[in-house]
C-alpha positions in Angstrom: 149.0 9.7 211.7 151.3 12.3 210.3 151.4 16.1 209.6 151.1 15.8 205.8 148.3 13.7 206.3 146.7 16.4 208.8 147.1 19.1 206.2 145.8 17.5 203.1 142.8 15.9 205.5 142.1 20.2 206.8 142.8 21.1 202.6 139.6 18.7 202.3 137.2 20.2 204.4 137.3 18.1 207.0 135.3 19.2 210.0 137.5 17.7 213.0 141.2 15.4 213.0 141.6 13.1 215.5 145.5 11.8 216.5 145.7 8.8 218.0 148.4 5.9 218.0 147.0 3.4 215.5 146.7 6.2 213.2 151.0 5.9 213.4 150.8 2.5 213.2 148.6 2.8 210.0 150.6 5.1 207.9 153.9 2.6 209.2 152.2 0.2 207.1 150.6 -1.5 210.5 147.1 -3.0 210.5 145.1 -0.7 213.2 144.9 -2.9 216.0 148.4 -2.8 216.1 147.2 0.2 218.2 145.7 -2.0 221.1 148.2 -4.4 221.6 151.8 -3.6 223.6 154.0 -2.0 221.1 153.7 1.3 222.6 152.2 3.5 225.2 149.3 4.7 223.4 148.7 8.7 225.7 152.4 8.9 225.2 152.1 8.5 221.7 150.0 11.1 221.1 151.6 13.5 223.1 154.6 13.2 220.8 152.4 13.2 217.9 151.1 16.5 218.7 154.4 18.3 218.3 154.0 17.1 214.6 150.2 17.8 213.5 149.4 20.6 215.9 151.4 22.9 214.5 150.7 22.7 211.2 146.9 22.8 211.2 145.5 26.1 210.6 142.2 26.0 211.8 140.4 22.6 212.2 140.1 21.2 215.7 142.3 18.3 216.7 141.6 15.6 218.9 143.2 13.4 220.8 142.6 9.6 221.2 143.1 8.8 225.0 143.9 5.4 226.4 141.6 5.8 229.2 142.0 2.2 230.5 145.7 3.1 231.4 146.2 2.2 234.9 149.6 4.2 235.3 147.9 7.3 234.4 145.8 10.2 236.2 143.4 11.1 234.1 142.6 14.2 235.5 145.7 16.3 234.9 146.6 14.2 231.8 143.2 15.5 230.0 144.4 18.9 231.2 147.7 18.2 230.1 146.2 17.7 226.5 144.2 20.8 226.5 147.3 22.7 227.6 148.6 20.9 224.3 146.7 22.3 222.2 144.2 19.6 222.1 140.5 20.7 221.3 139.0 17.6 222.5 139.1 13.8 222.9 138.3 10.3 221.8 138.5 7.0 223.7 141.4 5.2 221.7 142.8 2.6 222.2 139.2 1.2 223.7 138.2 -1.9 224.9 135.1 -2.1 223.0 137.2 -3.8 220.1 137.6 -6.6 222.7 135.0 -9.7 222.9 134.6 -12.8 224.6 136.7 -14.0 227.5 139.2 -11.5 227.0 136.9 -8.6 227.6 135.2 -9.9 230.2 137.6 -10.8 232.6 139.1 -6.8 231.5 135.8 -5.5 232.8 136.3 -7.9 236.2 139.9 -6.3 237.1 138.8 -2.7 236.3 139.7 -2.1 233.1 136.7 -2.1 231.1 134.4 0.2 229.2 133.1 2.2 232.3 137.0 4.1 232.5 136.2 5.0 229.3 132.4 6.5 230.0 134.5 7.8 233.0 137.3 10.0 231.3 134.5 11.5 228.5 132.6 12.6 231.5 135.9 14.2 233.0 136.4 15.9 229.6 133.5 16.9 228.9 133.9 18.8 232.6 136.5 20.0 231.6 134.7 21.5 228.1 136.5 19.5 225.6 134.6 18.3 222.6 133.9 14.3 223.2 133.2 12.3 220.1 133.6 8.4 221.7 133.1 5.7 219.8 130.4 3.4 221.2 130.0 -0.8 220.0 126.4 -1.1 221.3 123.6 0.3 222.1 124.0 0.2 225.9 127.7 1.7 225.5 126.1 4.4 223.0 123.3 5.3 225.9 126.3 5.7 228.7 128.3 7.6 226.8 125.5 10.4 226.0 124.7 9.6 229.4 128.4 11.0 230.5 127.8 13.8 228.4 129.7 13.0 224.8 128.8 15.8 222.4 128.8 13.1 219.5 128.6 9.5 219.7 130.4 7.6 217.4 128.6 4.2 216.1 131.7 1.6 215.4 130.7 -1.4 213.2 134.2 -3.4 213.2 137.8 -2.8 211.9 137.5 -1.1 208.4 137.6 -3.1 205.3 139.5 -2.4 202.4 142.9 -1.5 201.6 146.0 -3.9 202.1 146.3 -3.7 205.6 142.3 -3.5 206.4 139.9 -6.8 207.6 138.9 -9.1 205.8 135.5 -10.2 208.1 132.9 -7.6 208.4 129.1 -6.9 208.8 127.4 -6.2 205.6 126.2 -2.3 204.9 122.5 -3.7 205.9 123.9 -5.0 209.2 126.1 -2.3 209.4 123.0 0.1 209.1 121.1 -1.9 211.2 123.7 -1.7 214.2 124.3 2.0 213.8 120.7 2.5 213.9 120.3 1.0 217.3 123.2 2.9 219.1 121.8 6.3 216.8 118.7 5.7 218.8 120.0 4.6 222.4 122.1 7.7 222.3 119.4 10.1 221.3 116.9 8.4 223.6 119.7 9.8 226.5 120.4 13.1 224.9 118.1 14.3 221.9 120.8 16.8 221.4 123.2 14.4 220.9 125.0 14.2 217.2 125.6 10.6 215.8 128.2 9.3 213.2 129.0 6.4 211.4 132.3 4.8 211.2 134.2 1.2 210.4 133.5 -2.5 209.4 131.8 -2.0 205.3 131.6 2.1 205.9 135.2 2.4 204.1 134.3 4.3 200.9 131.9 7.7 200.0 129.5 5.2 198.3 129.6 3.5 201.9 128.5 6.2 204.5 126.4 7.3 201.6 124.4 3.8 201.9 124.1 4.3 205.5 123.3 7.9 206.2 120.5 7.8 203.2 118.7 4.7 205.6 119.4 5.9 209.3 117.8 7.5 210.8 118.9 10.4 213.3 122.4 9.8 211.9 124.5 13.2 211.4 128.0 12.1 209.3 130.6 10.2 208.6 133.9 9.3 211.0 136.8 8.4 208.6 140.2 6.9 210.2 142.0 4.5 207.6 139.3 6.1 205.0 140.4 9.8 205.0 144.4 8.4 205.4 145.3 5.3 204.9 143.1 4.2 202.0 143.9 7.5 199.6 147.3 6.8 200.5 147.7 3.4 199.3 145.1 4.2 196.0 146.9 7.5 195.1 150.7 6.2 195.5 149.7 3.2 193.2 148.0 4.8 191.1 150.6 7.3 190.6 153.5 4.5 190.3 151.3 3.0 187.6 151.0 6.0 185.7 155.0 6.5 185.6 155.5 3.0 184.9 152.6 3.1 181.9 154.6 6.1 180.1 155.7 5.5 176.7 158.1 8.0 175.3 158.6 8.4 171.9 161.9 8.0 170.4 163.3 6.9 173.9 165.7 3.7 173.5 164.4 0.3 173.6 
């Protein structure tokens, strides 16, 4: 979401940082769907958002997250626009697989469904970028080690916690559960294929911890609003509340 965020996230260890507009929205003080819903064009977004992070990452690849329902765009030369960039790889954010019911389905009738977004990971991955997608099911987890993703992402919901995060989740069983069944669609496609876990109860260490200790096949841990937003909003209170809880002697009354 924003360069200071980048470098602290790289100071970390972290293996791989990912830009993509709800990550903005976020550290505005947004919820993350904000992210699919019309309040900006997501791939312009993180173009702009590039000029910020990219250069002042040392070493750590970056991602993008690509909007690859966007009917306006080619998504050809826009995925070689992004590797031009700088761009080490992508993600398929905003994605439709947040979307259920009606809604989604009448999205997959008028060609903006799930398969552009198996569609633009097989394009990158032509194109040798790193592909990490996030996948909702099993059957979306299969297509997209199918289309070549070198990691598959299993997404259990909107993360909880925080002040901005949901409220209505799986629990970590279900969660496990779920992840399980995409870790083994995807590897059933491509053994090679890594696996992580990310959203719904998955919010904390203690979280992925639960998870990765009963799945099976499943490599890591995917953090968005838990390597950003949530150490932002614990550490700035926490630090407010330390200031406010000084008591210094002889200081007026």
């Amino acid at each position: 979401g924003t360069g200071i965020s980048a470098k602290a996230e790289e100071a970390g260890g972290a293996d791989l940082l990912v830009l993509y507009n709800s990550g903005r929205y976020r550290m505005a003080g947004r919820g993350s769907l904000a992210g699919l819903l019309p309040f900006g064009d997501a791939n312009a977004i993180v173009e702009e958002m590039a000029s910020e992070v990219l250069p002042v990452v040392r070493s750590v690849p970056v991602l993008a997250g690509v909007c690859a329902t966007d009917p306006f765009r080619r998504m050809a030369p826009f995925l070689e626009r992004l590797r031009a960039l700088g761009f080490a790889g992508v993600q398929n954010f905003p994605t439709v697989g947040l979307y259920d019911g009606k809604f989604r389905q009448n999205l997959e009738e008028t060609g903006m469904g799930f398969q552009a977004e198996v569609d633009m990971v097989r394009e990158a991955s032509r194109l040798g970028l790193l592909t990490t997608p996030y996948a909702f099911c099993p059957e979306e987890a299969a297509a997209m080690a199918e289309a070549g993703a070198d990691v598959v992402v299993a997404h259990v919901g909107l993360t909880t916690s925080g002040t901005i995060g949901a409220a209505t989740a799986l629990t970590l069983e279900e969660a496990t559960e779920a992840i399980q069944g995409m870790a083994d669609a995807a590897r059933a496609v491509n053994p090679h294929c890594l696996v992580l876990c990310h959203g719904g109860p998955v919010a904390a260490p203690a979280d992925a911890q639960f998870v990765l200790e009963r799945a099976r096949g499943v490599h890591g841990f995917y953090g968005a609003s838990s390597m950003e937003r949530l150490p932002v909003e614990t550490a700035i209170a926490a630090c407010v509340r330390e200031f406010k809880g000084m008591r210094v002697k002889g200081a007026p009354s």
